[in-house]
C-alpha positions as a Markdown table, in Angstrom:
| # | Residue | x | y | z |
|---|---|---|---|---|
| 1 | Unk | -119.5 | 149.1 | -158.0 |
| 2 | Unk | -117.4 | 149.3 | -155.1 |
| 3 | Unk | -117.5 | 146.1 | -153.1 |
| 4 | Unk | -118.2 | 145.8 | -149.4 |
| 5 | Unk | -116.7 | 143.7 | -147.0 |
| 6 | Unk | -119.4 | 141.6 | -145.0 |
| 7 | Unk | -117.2 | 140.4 | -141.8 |
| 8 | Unk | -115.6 | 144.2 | -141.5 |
| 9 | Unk | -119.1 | 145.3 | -141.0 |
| 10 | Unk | -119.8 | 142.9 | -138.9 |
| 11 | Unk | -116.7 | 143.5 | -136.9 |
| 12 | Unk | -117.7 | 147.5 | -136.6 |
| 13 | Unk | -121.3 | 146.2 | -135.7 |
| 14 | Unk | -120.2 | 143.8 | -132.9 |
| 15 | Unk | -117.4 | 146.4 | -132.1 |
| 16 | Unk | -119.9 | 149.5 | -131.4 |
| 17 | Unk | -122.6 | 147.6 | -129.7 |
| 18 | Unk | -119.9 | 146.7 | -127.2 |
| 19 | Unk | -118.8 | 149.8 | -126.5 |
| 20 | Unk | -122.4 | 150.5 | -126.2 |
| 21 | Unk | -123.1 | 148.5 | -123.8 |
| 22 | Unk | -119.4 | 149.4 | -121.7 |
| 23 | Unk | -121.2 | 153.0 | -121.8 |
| 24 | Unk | -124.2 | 152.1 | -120.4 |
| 25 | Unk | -123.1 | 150.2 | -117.8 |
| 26 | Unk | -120.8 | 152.2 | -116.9 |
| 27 | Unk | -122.9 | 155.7 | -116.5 |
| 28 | Unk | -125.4 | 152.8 | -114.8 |
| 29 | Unk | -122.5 | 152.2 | -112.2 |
| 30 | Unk | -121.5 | 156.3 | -111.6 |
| 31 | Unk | -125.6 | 157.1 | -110.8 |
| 32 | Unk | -125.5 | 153.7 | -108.7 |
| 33 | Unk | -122.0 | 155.2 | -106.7 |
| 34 | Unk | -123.7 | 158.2 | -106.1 |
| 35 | Unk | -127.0 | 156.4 | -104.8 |
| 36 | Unk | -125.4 | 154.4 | -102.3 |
| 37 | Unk | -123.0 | 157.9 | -101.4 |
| 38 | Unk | -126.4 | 159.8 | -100.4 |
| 39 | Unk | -127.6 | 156.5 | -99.0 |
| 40 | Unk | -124.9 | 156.1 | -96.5 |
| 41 | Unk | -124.9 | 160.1 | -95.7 |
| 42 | Unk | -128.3 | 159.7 | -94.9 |
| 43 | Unk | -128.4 | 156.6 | -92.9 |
| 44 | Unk | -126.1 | 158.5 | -90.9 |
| 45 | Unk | -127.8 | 161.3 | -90.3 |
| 46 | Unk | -130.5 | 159.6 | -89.6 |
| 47 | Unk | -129.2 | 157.4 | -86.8 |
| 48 | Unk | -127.3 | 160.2 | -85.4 |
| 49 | Unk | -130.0 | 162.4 | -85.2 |
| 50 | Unk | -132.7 | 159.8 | -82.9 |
| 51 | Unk | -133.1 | 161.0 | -79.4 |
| 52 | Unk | -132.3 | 164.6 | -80.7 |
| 53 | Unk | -134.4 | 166.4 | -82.9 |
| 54 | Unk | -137.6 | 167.1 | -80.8 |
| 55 | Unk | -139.9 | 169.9 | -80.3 |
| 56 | Unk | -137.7 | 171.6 | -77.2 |
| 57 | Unk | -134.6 | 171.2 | -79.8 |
| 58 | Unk | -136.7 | 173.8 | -82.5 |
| 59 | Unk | -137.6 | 175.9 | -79.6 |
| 60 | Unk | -134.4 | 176.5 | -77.5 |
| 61 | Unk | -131.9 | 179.1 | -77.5 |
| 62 | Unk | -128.2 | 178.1 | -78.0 |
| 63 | Unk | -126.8 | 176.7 | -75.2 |
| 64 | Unk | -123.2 | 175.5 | -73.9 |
| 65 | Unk | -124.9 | 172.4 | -72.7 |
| 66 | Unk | -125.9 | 170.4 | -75.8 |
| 67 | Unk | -128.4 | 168.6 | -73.7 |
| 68 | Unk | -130.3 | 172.1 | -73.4 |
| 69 | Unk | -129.0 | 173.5 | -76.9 |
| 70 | Unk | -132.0 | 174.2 | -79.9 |
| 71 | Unk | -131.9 | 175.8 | -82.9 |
| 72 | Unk | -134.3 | 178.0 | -82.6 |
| 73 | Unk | -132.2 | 181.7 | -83.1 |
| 74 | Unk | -130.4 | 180.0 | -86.2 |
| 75 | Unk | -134.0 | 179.0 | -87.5 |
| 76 | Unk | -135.2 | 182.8 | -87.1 |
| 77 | Unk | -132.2 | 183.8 | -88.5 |
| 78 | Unk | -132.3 | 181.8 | -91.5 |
| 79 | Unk | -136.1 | 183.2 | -91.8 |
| 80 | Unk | -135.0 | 187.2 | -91.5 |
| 81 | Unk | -131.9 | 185.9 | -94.3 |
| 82 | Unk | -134.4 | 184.9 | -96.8 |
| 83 | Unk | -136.4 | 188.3 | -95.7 |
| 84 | Unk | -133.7 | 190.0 | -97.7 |
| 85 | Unk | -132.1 | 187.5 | -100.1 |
| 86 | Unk | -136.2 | 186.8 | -102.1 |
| 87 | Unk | -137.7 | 190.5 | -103.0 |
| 88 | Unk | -133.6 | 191.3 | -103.6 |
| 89 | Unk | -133.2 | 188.5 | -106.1 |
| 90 | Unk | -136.7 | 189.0 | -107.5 |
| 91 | Unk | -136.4 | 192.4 | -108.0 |
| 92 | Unk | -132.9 | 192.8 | -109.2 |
| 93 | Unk | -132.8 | 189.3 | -111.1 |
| 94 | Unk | -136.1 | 189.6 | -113.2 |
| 95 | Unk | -134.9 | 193.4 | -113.6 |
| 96 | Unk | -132.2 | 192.5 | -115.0 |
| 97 | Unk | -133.9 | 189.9 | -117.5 |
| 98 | Unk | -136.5 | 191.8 | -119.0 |
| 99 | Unk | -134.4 | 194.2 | -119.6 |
| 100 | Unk | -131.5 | 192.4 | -121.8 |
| 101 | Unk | -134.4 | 190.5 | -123.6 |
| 102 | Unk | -136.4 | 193.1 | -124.0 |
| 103 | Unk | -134.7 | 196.4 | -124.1 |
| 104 | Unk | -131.2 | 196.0 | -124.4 |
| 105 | Unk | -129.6 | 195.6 | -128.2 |
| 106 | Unk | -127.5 | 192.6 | -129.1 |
| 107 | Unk | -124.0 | 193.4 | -129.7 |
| 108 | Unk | -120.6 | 193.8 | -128.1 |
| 109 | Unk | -122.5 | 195.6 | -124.9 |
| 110 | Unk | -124.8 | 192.9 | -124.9 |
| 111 | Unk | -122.7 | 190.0 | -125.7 |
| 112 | Unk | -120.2 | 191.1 | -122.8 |
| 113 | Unk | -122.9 | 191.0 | -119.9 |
| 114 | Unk | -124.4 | 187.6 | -120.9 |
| 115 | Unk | -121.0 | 186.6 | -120.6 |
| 116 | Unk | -119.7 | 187.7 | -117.3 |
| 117 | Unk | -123.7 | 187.0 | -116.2 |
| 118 | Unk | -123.3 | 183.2 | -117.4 |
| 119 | Unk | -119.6 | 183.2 | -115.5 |
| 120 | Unk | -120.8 | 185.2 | -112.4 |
| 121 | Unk | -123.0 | 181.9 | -111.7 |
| 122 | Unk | -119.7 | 179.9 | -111.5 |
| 123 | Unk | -117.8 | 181.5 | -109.6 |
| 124 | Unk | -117.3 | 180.2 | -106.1 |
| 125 | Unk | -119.1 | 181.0 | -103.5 |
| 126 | Unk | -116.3 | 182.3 | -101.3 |
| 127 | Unk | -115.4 | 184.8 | -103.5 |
| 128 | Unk | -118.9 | 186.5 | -103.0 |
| 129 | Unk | -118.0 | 186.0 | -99.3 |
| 130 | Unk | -115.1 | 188.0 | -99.4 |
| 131 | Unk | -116.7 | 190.6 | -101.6 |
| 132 | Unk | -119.1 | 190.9 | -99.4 |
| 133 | Unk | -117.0 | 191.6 | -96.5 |
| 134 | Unk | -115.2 | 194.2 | -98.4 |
| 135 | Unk | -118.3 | 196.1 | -99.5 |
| 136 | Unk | -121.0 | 195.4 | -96.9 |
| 137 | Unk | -119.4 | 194.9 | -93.5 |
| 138 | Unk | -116.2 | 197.3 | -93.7 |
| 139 | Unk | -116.9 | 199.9 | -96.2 |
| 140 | Unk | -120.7 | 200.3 | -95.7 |
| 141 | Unk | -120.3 | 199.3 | -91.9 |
| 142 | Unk | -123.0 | 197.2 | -91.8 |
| 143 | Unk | -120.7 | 194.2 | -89.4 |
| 144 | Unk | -122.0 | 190.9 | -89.0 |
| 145 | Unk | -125.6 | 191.5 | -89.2 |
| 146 | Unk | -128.8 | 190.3 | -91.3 |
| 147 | Unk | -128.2 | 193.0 | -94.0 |
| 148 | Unk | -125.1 | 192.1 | -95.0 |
| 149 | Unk | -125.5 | 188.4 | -94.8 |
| 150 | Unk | -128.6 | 188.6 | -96.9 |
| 151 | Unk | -126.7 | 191.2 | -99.6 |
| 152 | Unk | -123.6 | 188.8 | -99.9 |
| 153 | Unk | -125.8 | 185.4 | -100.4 |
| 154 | Unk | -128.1 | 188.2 | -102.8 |
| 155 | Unk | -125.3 | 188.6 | -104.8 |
| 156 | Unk | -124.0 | 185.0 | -105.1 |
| 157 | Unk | -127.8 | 183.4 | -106.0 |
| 158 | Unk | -128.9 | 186.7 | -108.9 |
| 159 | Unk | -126.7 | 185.5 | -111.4 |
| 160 | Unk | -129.1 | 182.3 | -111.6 |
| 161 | Unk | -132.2 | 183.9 | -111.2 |
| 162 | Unk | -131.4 | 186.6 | -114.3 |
| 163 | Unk | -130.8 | 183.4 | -116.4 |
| 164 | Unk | -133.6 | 181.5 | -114.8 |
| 165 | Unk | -135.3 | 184.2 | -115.8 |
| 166 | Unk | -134.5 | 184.9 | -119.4 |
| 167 | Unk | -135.2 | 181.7 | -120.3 |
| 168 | Unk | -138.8 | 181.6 | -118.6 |
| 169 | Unk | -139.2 | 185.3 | -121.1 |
| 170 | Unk | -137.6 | 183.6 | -123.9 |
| 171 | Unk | -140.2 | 180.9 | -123.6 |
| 172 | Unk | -142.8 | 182.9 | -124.4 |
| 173 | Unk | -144.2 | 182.9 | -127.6 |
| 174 | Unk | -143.9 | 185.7 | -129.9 |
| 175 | Unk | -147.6 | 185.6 | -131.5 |
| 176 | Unk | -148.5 | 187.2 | -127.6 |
| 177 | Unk | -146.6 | 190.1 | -128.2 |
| 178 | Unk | -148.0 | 190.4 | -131.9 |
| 179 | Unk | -151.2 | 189.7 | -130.7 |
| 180 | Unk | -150.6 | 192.4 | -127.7 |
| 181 | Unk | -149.4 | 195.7 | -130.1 |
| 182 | Unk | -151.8 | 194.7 | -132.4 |
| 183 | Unk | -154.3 | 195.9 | -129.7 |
| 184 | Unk | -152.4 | 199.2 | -129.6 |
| 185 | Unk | -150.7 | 198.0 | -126.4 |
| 186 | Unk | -147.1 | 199.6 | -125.2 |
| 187 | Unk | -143.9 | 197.4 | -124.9 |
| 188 | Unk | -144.2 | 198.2 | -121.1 |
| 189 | Unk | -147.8 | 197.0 | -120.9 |
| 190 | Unk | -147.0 | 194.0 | -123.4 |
| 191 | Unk | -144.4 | 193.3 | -120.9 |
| 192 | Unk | -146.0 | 193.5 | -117.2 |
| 193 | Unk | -149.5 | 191.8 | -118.6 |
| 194 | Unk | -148.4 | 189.2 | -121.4 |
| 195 | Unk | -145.0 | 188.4 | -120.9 |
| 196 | Unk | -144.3 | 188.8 | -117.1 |
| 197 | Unk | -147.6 | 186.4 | -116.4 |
| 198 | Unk | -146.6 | 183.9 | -118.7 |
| 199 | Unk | -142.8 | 183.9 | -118.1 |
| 200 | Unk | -143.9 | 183.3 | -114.2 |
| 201 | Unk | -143.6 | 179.6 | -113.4 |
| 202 | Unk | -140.5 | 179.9 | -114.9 |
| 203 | Unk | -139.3 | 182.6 | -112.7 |
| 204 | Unk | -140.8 | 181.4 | -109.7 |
| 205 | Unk | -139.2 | 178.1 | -109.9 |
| 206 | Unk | -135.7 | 179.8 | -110.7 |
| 207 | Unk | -136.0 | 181.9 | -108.0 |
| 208 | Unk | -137.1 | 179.1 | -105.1 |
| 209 | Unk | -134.1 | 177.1 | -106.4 |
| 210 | Unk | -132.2 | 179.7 | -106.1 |
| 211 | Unk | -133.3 | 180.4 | -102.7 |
| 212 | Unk | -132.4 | 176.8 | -101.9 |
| 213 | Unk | -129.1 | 177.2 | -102.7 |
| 214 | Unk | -128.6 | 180.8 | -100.9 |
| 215 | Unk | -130.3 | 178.9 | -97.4 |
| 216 | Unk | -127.3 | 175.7 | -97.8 |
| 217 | Unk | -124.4 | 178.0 | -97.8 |
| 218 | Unk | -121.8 | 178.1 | -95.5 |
| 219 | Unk | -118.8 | 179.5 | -97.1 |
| 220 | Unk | -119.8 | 183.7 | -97.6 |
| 221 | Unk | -121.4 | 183.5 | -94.1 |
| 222 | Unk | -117.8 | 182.3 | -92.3 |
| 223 | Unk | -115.9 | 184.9 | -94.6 |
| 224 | Unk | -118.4 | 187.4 | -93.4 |
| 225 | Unk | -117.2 | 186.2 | -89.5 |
| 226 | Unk | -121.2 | 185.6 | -88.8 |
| 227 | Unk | -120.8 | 183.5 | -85.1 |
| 228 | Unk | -122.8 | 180.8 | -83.9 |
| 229 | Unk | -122.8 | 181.0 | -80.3 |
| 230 | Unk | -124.8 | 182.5 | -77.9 |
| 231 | Unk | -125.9 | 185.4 | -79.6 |
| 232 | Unk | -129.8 | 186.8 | -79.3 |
| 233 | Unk | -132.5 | 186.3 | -81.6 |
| 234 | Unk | -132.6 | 188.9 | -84.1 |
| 235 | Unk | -135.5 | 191.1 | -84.3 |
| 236 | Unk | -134.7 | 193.2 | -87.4 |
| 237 | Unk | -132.2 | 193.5 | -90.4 |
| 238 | Unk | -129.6 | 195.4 | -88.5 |
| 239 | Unk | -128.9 | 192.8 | -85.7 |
| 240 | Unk | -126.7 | 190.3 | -85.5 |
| 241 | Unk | -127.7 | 186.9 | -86.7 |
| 242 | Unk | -126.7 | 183.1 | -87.3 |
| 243 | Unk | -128.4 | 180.5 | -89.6 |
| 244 | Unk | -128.5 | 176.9 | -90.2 |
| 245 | Unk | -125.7 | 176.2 | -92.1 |
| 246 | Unk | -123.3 | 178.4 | -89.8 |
| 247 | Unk | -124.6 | 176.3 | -87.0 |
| 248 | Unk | -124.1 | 172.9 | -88.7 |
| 249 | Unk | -120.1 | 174.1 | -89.6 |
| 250 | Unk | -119.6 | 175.6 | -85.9 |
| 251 | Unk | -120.9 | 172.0 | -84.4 |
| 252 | Unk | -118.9 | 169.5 | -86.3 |
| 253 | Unk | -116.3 | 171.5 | -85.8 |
| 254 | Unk | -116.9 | 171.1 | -81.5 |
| 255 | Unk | -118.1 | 167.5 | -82.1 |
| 256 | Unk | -114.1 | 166.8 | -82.1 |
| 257 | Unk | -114.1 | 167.7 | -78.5 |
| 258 | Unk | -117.9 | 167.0 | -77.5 |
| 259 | Unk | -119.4 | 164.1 | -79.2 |
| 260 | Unk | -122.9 | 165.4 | -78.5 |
| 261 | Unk | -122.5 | 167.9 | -80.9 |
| 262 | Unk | -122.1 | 166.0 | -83.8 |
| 263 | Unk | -125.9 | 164.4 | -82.9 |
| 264 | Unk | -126.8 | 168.6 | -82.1 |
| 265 | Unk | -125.1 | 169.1 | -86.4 |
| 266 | Unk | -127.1 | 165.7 | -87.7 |
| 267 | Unk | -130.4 | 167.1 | -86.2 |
| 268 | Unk | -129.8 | 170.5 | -87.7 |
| 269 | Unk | -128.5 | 168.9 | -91.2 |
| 270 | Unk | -131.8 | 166.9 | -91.0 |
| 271 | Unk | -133.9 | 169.9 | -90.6 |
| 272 | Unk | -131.8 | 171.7 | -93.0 |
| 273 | Unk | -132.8 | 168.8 | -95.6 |
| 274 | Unk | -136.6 | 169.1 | -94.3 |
| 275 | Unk | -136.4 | 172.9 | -95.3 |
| 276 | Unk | -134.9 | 172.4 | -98.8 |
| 277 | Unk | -137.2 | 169.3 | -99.8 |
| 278 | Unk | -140.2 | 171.4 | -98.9 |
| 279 | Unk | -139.0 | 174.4 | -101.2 |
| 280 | Unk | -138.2 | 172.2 | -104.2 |
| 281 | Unk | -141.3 | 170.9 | -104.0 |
| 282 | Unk | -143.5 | 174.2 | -103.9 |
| 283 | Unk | -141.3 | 175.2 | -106.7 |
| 284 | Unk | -142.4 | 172.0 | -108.6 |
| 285 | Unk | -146.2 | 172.7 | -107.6 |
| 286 | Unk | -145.8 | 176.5 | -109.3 |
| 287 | Unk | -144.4 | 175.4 | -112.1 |
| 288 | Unk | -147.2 | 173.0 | -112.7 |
| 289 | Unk | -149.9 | 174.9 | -111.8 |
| 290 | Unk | -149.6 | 177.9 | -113.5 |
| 291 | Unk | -147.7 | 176.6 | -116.2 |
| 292 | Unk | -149.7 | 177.2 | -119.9 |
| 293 | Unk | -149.5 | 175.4 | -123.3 |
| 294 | Unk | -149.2 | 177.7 | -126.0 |
């Protein structure tokens, strides 16, 4: 019988319930960092924005004079962005999906797009930016208008929304599709009446998170050379455009030599946050409203 040492237990006891506790406390101190981080961020924005964001601020036009400056062409803009960037992403992104779960063969083919797939949704964001300068603005000619914005943030936001997506099909369980060619249905009618309706809070909420992300960036809309000042309200795909985020970067940057525009970026940031909160949380509502138990 092999004999067992009481107080080196005890030590190894004592010993790990330390370095529990060191764990805890310190994970408990990172989320705590990052708490007071947003805090302060906020706090700022907050007090820099009093006295700025008001109803003639949403309504005006750009203006040289931040007294008379509003957001109201980068608002639109953002609107006619998202025109493109949600039936693109939709389309193209739950295309994409059904058909490597439901089509496509695993092996090497199929093993080499989920890979680059999973990667594509790592990759910077200014790399999409430059590719879509390459593709969209000089070789296609489409310069620094709605299209191409919304094509270039397209491309950087699919790569979520196929995964997003595969996972919501995945989810489903298999006894529907049984249950669905037992009936004599096809794969295609399995698909678009069992799958695709139960796989949809899934998708939706991919797909408005993914959204959320396309609206907050900056970086592909500067590499596309998108401006920010004093440029007309677009009225269709083809004409020239700003957004939010372009006017946020373009105002701190002239906050250096007019203070007022720093309050002019914290209003926008603020609206910016209003914008994002609002989708996360229909996005939330979707996926518990239509969500089933199986």
């Amino acid at each position: 019988m092999k004999y067992i040492d009481l107080d080196t237990v005890n030590k190894r006891m004592t010993t790990r319930i330390l370095i529990n506790k060191l764990v805890k406390h310190l994970f408990l101190a990172a989320t705590l960092f990052g708490l007071i981080v947003l805090a302060v961020l906020l706090y700022r924005v907050f007090a820099d924005t009093i006295g700025w964001l008001n109803l003639d601020f949403l309504t005006n036009r750009l203006s040289t004079i931040p007294e008379n400056a509003g957001i109201k062409g980068a608002i639109t803009g953002t609107l006619w962005l998202m025109l493109i960037v949600g039936p693109v992403t939709m389309i193209l992104g739950v295309g994409t999906a059904v058909y490597l779960e439901e089509y496509a063969k695993r092996g090497r083919l199929h093993s080499f797009i989920q890979t680059n797939i999973n990667n594509l949704a790592g990759v910077p964001s200014i790399v999409f930016g430059l590719l879509g300068l390459t593709v969209f603005v000089r070789v296609l000619g489409f310069g620094t208008s709605v299209i191409a914005g919304g094509l270039t943030m397209s491309l950087l936001v699919l790569p979520i929304v196929v995964v997003a997506a595969q996972e919501a099909i995945r989810s489903v369980p298999g006894f529907l599709r049984e249950a669905s060619f037992g009936m004599g249905a096809t794969k295609w009618q399995t698909i678009k009446n069992i799958v695709l309706p139960a796989a949809l809070p899934g998708i939706l909420t991919g797909t408005i998170l993914a959204l959320s992300r396309a609206i907050g960036e900056t970086a592909p809309l500067v590499a596309l050379g998108i401006p920010a000042l004093l440029i007309p309200i677009p009225g269709g795909i083809f004409d020239n455009f700003t957004a939010l985020p372009m006017q946020i970067y373009y105002w701190t940057l002239d906050s250096v030599l007019v203070d007022e525009y720093a309050n002019l970026a914290a209003a926008t940031i603020l609206v910016l946050l209003i914008i994002l909160f609002l989708m996360n949380s229909v996005a939330i509502i979707l996926r518990n409203k239509f969500q089933k138990r199986y």
